[in-house]
VOPAGU-2260 file (C-alpha; in pm, 1 decimal, decimal comma):
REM VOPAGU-2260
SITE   aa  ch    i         X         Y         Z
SITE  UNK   A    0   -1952,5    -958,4    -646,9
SITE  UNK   A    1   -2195,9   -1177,9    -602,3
SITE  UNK   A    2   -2151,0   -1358,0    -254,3
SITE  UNK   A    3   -2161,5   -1704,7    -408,3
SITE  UNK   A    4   -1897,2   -1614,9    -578,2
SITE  UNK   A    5   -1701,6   -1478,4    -268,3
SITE  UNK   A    6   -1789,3   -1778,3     -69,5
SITE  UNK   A    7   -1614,4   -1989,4    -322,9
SITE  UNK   A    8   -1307,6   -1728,2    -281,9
SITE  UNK   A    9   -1272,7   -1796,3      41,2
SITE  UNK   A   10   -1284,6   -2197,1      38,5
SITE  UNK   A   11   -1003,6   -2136,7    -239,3
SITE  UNK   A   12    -774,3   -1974,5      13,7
SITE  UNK   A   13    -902,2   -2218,7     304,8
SITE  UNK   A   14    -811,2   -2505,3      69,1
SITE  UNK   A   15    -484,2   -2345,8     -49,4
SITE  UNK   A   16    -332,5   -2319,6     321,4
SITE  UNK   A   17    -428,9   -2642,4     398,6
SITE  UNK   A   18    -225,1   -2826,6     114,8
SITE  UNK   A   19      35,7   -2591,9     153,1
SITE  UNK   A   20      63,8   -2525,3     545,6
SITE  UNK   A   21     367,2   -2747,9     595,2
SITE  UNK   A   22     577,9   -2563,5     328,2
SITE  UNK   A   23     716,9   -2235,5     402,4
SITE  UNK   A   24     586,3   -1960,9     406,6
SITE  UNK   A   25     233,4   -2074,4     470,6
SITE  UNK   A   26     406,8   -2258,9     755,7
SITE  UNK   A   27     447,2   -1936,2     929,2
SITE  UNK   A   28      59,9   -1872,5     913,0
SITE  UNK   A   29    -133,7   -1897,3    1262,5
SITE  UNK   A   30    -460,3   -1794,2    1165,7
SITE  UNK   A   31    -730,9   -1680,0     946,1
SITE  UNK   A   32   -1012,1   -1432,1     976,5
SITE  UNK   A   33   -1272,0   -1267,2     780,0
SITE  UNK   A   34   -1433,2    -915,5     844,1
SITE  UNK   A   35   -1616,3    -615,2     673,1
SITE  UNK   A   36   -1941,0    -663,4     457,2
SITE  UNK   A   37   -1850,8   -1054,8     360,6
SITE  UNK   A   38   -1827,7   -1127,6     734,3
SITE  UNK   A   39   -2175,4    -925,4     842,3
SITE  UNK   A   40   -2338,8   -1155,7     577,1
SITE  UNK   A   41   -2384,8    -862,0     279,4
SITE  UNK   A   42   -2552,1   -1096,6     -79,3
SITE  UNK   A   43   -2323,9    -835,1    -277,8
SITE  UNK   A   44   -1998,4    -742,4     -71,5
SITE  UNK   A   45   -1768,4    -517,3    -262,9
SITE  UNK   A   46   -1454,0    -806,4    -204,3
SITE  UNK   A   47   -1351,1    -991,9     117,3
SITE  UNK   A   48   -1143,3    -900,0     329,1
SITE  UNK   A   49    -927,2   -1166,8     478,7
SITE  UNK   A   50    -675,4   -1106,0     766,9
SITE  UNK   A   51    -412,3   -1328,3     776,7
SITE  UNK   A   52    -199,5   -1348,1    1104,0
SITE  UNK   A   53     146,3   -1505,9    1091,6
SITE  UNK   A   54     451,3   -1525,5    1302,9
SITE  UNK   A   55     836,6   -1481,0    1143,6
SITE  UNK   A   56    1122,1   -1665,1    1134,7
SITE  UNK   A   57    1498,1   -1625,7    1060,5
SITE  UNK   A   58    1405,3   -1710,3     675,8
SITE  UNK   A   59    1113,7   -1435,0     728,7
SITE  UNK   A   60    1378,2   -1182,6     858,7
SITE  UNK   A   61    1616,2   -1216,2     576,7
SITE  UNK   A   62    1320,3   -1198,1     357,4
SITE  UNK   A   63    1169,0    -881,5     509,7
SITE  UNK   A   64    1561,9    -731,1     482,6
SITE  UNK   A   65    1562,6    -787,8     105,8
SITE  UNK   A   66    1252,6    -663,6      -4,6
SITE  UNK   A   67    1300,3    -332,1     183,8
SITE  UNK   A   68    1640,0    -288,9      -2,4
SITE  UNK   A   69    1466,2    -341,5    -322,4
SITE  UNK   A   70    1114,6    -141,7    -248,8
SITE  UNK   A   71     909,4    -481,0    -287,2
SITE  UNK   A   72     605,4    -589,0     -92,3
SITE  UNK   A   73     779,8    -868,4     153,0
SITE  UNK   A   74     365,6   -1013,5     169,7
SITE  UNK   A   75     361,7   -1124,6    -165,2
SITE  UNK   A   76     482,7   -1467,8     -43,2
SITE  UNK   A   77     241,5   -1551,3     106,8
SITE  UNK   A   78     -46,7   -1385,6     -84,3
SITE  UNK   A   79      64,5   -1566,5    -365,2
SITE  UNK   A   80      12,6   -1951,8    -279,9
SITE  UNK   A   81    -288,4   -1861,0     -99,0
SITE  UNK   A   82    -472,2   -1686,8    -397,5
SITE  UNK   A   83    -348,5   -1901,4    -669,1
SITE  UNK   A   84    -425,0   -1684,2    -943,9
SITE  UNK   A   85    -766,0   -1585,3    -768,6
SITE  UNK   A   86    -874,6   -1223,1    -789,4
SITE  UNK   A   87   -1167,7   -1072,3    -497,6
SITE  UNK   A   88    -983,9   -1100,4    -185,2
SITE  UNK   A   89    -869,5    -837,5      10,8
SITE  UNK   A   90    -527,7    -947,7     228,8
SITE  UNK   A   91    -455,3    -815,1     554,8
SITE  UNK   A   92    -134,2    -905,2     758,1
SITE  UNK   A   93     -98,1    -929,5    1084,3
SITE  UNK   A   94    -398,1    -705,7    1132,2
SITE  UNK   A   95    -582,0    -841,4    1416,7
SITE  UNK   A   96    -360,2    -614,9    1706,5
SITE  UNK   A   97    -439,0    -325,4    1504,2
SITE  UNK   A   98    -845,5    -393,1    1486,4
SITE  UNK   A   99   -1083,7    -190,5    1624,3
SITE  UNK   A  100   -1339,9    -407,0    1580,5
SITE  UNK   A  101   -1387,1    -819,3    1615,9
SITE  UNK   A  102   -1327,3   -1026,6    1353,8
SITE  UNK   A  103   -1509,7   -1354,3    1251,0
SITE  UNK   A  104   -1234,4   -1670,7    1306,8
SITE  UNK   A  105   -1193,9   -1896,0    1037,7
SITE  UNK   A  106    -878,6   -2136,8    1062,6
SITE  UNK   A  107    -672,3   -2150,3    1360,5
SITE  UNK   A  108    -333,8   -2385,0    1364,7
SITE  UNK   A  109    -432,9   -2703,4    1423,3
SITE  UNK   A  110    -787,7   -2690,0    1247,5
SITE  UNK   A  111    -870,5   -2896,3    1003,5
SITE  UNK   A  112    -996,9   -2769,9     668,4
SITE  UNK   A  113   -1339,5   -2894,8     706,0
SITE  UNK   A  114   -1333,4   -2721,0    1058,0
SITE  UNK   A  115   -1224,6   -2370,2     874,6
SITE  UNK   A  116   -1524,0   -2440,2     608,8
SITE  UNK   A  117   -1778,7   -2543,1     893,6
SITE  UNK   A  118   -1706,6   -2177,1    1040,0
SITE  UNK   A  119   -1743,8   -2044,0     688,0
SITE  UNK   A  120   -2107,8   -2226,5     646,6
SITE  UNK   A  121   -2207,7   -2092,9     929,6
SITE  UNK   A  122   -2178,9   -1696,2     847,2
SITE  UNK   A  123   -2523,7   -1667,3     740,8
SITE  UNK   A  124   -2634,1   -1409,5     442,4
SITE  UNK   A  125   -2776,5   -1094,8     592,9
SITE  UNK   A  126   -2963,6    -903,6     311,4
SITE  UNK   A  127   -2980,3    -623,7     530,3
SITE  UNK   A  128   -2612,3    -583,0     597,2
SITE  UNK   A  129   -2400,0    -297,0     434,6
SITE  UNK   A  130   -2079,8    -236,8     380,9
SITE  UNK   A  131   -2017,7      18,4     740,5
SITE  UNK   A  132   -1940,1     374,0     705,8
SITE  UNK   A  133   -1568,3     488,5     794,4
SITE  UNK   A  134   -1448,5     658,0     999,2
SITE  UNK   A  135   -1195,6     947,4     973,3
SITE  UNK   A  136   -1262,8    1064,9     632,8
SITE  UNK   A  137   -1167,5    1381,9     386,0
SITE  UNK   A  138   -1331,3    1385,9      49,2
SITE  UNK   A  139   -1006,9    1361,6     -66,3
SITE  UNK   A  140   -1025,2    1018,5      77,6
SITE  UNK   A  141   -1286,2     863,2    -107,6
SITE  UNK   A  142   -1252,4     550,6    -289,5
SITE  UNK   A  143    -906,2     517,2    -135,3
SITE  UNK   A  144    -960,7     456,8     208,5
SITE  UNK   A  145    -898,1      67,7     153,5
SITE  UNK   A  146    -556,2     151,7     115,9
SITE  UNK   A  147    -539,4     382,1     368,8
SITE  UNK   A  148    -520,8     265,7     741,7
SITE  UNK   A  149    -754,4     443,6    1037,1
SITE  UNK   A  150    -436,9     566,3    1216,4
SITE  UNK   A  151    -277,4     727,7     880,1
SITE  UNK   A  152    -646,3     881,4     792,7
SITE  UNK   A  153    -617,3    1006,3    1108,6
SITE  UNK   A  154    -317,6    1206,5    1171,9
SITE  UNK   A  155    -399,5    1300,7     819,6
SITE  UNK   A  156    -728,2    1490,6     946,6
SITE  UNK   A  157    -530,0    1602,8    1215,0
SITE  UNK   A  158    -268,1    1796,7    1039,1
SITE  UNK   A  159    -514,4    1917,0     808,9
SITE  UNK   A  160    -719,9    2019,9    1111,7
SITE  UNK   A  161    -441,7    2231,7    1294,5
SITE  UNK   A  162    -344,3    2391,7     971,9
SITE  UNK   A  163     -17,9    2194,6     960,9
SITE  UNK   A  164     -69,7    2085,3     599,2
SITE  UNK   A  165    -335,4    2072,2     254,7
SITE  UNK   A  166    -441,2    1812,5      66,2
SITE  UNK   A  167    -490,7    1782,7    -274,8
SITE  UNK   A  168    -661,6    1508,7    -488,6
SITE  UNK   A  169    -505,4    1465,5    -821,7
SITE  UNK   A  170    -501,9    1186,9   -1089,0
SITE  UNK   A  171    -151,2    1179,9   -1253,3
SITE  UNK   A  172    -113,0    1078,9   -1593,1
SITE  UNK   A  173      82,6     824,5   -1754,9
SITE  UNK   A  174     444,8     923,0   -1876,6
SITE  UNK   A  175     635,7     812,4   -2150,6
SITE  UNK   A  176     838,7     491,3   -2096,7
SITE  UNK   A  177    1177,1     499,1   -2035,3
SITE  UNK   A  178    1399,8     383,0   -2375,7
SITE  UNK   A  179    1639,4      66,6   -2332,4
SITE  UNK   A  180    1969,6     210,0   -2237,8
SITE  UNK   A  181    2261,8      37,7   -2372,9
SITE  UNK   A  182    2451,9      61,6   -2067,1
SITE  UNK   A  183    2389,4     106,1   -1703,7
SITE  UNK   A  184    2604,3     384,5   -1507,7
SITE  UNK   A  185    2730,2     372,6   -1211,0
SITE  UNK   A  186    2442,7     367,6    -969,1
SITE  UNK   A  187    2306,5     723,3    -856,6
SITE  UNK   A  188    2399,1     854,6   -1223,5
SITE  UNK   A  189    2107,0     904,8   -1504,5
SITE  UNK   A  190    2058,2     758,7   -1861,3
SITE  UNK   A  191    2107,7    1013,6   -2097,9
SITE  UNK   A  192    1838,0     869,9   -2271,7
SITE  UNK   A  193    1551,1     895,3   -2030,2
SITE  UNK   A  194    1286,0    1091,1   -2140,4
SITE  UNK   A  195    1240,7    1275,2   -1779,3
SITE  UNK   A  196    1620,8    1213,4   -1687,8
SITE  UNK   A  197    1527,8    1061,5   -1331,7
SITE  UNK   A  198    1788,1     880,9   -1146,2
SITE  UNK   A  199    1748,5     488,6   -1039,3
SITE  UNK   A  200    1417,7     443,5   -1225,3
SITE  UNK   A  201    1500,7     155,8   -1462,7
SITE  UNK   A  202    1742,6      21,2   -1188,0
SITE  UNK   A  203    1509,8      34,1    -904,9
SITE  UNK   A  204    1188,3    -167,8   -1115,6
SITE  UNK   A  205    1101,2    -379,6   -1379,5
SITE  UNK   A  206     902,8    -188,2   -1645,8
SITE  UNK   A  207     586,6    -418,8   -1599,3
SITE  UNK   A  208     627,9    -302,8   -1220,3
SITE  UNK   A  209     283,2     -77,6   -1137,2
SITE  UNK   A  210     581,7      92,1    -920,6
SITE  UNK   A  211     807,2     202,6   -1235,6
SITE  UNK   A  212     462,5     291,4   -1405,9
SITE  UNK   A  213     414,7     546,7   -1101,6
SITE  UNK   A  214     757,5     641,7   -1111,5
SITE  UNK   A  215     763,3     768,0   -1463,3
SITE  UNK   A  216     397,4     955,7   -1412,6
SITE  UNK   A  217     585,1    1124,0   -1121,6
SITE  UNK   A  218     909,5    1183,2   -1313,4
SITE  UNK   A  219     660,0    1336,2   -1598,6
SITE  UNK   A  220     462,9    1581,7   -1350,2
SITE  UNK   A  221     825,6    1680,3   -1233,1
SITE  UNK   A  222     902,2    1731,9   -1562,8
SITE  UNK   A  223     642,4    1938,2   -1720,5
SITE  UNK   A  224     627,7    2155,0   -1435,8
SITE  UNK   A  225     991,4    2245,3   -1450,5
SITE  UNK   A  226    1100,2    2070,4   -1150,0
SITE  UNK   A  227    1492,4    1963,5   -1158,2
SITE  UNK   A  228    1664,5    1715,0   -1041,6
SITE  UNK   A  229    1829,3    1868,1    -787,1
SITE  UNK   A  230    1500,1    1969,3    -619,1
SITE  UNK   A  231    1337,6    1589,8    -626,7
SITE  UNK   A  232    1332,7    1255,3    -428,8
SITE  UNK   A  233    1177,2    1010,6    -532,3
SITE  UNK   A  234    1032,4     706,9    -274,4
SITE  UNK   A  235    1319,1     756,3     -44,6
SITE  UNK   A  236    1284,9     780,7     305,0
SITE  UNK   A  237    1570,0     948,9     481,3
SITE  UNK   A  238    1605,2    1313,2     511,9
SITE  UNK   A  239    1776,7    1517,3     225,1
SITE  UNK   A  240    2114,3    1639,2     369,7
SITE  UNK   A  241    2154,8    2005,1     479,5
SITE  UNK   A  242    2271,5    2248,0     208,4
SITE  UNK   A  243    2051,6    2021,2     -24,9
SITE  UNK   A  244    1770,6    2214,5    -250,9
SITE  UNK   A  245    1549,0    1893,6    -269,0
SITE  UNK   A  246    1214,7    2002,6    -234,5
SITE  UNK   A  247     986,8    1810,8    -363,0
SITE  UNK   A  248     871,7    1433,2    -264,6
SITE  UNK   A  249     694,0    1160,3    -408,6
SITE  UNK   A  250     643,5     734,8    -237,1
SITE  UNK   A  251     405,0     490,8    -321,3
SITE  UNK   A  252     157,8     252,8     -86,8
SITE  UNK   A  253     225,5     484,8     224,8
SITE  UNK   A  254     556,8     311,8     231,4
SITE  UNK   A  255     794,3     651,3     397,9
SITE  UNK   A  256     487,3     818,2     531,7
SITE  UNK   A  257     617,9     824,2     883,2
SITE  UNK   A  258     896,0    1093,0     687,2
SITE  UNK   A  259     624,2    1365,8     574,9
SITE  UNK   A  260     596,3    1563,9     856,1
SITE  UNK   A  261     974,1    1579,5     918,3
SITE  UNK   A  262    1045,0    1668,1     550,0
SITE  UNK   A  263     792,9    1873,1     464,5
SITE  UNK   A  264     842,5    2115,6     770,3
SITE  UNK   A  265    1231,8    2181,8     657,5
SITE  UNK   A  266    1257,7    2539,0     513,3
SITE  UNK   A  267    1222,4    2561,5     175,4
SITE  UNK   A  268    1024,6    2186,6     135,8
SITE  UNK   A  269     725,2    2242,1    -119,0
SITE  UNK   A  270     496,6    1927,8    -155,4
SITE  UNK   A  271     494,6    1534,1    -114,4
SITE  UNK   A  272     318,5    1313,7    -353,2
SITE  UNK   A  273     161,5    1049,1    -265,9
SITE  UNK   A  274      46,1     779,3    -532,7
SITE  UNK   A  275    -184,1     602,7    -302,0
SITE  UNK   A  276    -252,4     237,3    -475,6
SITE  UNK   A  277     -27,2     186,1    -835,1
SITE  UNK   A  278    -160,7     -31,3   -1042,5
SITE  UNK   A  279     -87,0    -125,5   -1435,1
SITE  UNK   A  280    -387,6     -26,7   -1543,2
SITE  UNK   A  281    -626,2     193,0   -1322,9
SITE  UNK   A  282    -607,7     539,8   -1222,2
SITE  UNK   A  283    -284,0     684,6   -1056,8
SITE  UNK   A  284    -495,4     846,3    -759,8
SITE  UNK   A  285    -239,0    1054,5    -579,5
SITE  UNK   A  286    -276,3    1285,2    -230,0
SITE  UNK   A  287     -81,3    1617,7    -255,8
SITE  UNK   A  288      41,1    1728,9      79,3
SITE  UNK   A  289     169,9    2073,0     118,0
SITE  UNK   A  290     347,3    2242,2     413,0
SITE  UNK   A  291      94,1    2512,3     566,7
SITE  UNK   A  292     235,3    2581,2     898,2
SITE  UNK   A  293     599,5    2409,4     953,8
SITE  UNK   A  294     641,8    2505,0    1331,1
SITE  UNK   A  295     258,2    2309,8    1350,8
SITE  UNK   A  296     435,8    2053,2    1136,1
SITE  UNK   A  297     728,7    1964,5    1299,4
SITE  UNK   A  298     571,5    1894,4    1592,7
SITE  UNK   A  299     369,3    1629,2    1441,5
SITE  UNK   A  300     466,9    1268,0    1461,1
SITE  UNK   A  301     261,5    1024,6    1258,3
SITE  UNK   A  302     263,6     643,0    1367,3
């Protein structure tokens, strides 16, 4: 985009938390920060990437809670009344700690707005800035690595690197839409009706959910590749119990990837698949990790 454009995104968002900063959530918000190609002054940066640090509360707790029961993004809150309906911007939470690199303040609590947009003025356009090269990368990796932090990209190479595991780049395609049931069973039962028969898909999401769309692409590679029930868990974290034959693995967003390396080194465990970004409309680019060397694996803890 056009950094005119992306300047104006910005002062959207600055503008946003200031009307709303009383109200929760963006009550909770301590500061602002910009970094990457906006930030270094690129006239064309790809989007802008805006960290946003905040500190919980008890509300914040019980909201965190319920979205992990129900596999939705507890940030959404606050994205939301930030954006406004604004697409270009690039959220990260709470990502300052994590940094390896400084980032440019904006806003701090207890700014003013015009203080936040004074800041703003004064990152000046660089036509010799570039987005940066990044670090820890696999082919495999390209085009993803937004949504794919250092650390993970890291252990990645590693277990790659030792032999532990392989990596696969695939694009799944789409799968057929699960029919209206006219009843719901008993939770942990399937519709008869489903097309791929997969358990707690039309429970678990809404079908305009870019997670049930990623669901049913996984429930259709399952299916056309002869892959049971019994053998596949989808987006769950915990470990299958012992006796079990499930083999085969699939999450979304890096949500359970801490689980990889202790599921995929069981006997008998054959791949995980990982849909890295879903989306309603683009490409379902997903990783395919397969055991190589379980004893290697085992060892491996990824944080």
């Amino acid at each position: 985009m056009k950094r005119q454009r992306a300047v104006r995104l910005v002062e959207h968002v600055l503008r946003q938390l200031d009307k709303a900063q009383a109200e929760w959530p963006l009550s909770l918000v301590t500061e602002v920060n910009v970094f990457g190609s906006f930030a270094r002054g690129a006239l064309e940066p790809h989007d802008v990437d805006i960290d946003v640090e905040f500190v919980g509360d008890r509300r914040w707790a019980e909201h965190f809670a319920f979205c992990v029961a129900y596999d939705r993004n507890p940030n959404s809150v606050l994205r939301r009344p930030l954006t406004a309906g604004h697409r270009g911007c690039e959220f990260h939470f709470n990502f300052r700690g994590r940094a390896t690199f400084e980032l440019t303040p904006l806003w701090r609590r207890g700014d003013t707005v015009q203080d936040a947009l004074g800041r703003l003025a004064a990152i000046r356009p660089d036509p010799e800035a570039r987005r940066a090269p990044r670090d820890a990368m696999l082919p495999e990796f390209e085009g993803l690595d937004r949504w794919m932090p250092l650390p993970l990209r890291q252990a990645l190479i590693r277990a790659v690197a030792d032999e532990a595991i392989t990596i696969e780049r695939i694009v799944l395609p789409d799968g057929v839409a699960a029919r209206p049931s006219p009843w719901v069973r008993e939770w942990g039962m399937t519709y008869p009706d489903h097309p791929a028969d997969l358990p707690y898909l039309d429970l678990r999401w809404p079908a305009t959910s870019p997670l049930y769309r990623a669901g049913t692409a996984v429930a259709a590679d399952w299916d056309r590749r002869g892959i049971g029930l019994e053998q596949a868990q989808l987006h769950k974290g915990w470990l299958p119990e012992r006796g079990t034959d499930v083999r085969y693995f699939a999450g979304f967003r890096w949500r359970y990837y801490r689980c990889i390396p202790g599921l995929l080194s069981e006997p008998g465990s054959m791949e995980w698949l990982e849909v890295v970004h879903p989306t309603q409309t683009r490409p379902l680019d997903t990783l395919r990790i397969r055991p190589r060397r379980r004893a290697k694996l085992k060892r491996t803890r990824w944080e």
